[in-house]
C-alpha positions in Angstrom: 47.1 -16.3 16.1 50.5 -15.0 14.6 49.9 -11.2 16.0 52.8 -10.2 13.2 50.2 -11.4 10.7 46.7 -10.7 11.6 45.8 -7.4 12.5 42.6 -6.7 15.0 39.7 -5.0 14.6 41.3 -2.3 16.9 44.0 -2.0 15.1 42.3 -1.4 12.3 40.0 1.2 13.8 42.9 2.8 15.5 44.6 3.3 11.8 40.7 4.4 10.3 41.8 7.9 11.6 45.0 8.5 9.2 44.3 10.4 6.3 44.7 7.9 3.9 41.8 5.7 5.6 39.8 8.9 5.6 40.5 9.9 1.9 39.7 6.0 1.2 36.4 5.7 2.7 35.4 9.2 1.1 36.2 7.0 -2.1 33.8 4.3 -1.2 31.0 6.2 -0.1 31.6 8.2 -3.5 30.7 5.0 -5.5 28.0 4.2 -3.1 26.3 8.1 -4.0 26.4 6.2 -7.5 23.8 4.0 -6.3 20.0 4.8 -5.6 20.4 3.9 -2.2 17.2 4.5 0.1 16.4 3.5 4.2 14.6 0.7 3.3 17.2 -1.5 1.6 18.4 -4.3 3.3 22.6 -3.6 3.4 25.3 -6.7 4.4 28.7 -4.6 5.3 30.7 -8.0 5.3 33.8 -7.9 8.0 33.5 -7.2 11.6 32.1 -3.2 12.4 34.4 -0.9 11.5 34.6 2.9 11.1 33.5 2.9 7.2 30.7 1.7 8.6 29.9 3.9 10.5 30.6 6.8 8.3 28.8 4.8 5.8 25.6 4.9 8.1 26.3 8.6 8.6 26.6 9.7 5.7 23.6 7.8 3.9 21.5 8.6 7.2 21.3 4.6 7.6 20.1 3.3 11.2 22.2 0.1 11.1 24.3 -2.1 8.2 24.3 -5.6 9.5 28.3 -7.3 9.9 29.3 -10.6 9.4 30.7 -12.0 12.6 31.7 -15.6 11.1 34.6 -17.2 9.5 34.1 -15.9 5.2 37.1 -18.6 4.6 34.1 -21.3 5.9 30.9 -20.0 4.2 28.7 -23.1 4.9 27.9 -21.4 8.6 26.3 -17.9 6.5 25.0 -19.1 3.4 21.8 -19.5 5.1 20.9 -15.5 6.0 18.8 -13.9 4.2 18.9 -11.8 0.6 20.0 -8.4 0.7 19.9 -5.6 -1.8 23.2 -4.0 -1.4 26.3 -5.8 -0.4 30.2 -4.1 0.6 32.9 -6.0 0.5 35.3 -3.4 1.5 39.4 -4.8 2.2 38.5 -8.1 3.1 38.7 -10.2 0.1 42.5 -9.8 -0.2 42.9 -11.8 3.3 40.5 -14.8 2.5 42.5 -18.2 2.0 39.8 -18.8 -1.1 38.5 -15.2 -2.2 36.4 -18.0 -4.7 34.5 -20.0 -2.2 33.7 -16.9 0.0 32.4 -14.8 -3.7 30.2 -17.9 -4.2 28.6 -18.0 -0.8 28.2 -14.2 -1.0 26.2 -15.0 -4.2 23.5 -16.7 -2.4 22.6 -14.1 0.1 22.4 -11.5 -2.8 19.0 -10.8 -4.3 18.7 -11.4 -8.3 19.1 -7.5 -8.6 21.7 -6.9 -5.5 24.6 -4.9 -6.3 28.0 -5.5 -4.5 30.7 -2.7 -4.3 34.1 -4.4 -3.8 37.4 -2.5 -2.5 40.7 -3.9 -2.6 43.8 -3.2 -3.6 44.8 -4.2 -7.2 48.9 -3.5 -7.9 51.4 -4.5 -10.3 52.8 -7.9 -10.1 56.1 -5.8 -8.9 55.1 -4.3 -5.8 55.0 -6.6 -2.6 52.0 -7.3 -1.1 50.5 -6.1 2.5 50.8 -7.5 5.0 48.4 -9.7 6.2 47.4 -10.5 2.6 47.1 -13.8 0.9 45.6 -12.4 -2.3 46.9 -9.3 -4.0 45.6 -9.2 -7.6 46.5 -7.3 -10.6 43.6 -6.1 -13.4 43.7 -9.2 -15.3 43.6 -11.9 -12.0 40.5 -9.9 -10.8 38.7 -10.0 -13.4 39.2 -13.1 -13.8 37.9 -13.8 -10.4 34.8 -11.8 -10.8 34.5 -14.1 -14.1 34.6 -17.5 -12.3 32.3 -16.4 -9.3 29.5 -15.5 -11.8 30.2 -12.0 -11.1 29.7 -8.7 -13.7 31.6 -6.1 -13.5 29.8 -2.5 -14.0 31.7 -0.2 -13.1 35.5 0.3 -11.8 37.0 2.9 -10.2 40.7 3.1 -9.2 42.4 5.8 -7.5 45.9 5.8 -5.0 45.8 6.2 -1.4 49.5 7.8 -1.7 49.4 11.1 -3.2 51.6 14.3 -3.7 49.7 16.4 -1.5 49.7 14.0 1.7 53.3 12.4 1.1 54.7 13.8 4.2 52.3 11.0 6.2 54.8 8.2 3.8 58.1 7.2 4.7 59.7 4.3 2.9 60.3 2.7 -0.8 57.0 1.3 -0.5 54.8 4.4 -0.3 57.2 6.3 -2.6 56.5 3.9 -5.3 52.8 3.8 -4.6 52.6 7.1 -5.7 52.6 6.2 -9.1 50.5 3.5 -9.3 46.8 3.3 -9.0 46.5 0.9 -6.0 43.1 1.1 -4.6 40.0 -0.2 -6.5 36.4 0.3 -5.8 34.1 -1.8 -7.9 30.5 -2.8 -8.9 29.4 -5.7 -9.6 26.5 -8.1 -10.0 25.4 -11.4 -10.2 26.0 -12.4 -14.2 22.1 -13.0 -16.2 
């Protein structure tokens, strides 16, 4: 694997302590208070364990969201678990070879009144994408995304990472420019009627 690519899970945990992974995961778990969430629900975190897990658990008193641990770019091995009620989708689509495929299989573990609460980033067609991403999408591509995969959207919350207040963390063009734009989305969606 091309390390200058992928990033590991530990990695990603290691960074889940800046305060811009803290201020975004306060932003998720803000649209998940949206929801009437309760113990008994049956919640699909898909991606490996990670720390919004965990303060999603905490923070919603949950004893344990279930992970994927397979490949979402080959859904055939997971389309056969069962239906849940609540699904997060949280910075994973963007680094899916076919975000299309994986949306359809995610489908069929959804029950007919699940709710899934995507995050990604959405940014101008201008700014270059992360690294590590093979889909960075704009308004219009993911909503026509959501479109295709039989997927409403209810509600959709954008907010930026890069703010005033914590720009001393940001060096670089990249974060500077960030600052104006909206780049972080957090939305609902569920299966179209």
């Amino acid at each position: 694997m091309d390390k200058d690519f992928a990033r590991d899970i530990y990695f990603i945990n290691e960074q889940s302590d800046k305060p811009s992974f803290i201020y975004r995961d306060k932003k998720i778990i803000g649209v998940i208070e949206e929801i009437d969430i309760s113990s008994a629900m049956s919640i699909l975190d898909i991606g490996e364990r990670n720390r919004l897990t965990e303060r999603i658990e905490k923070h919603f008193n949950i004893s344990e969201i279930v992970n994927t641990c397979y490949d979402l770019d080959e859904p055939e091995n997971w389309w056969a678990c069962p239906n849940y009620d609540l699904i997060i989708f949280s910075h994973v689509i963007e680094h899916l070879f076919n975000p299309l495929l994986c949306l359809e299989g995610i489908k069929r573990m959804m029950k007919p009144d699940a709710i899934m609460i995507i995050a990604t980033p959405i940014k101008p067609h201008f700014i270059r994408w992360g690294k590590g991403h093979f889909h960075e999408m704009d308004d219009y591509r993911f909503k026509k995304l959501m479109d295709r995969a039989g997927l409403e959207i209810l509600k959709w919350h954008k907010f930026s990472t890069y703010n005033w207040w914590n720009r001393k963390c940001y060096t670089g063009i990249r974060p500077f420019i960030r600052m104006f734009f909206k780049e972080q989305s957090v939305v609902i969606v569920k299966i179209k009627k």
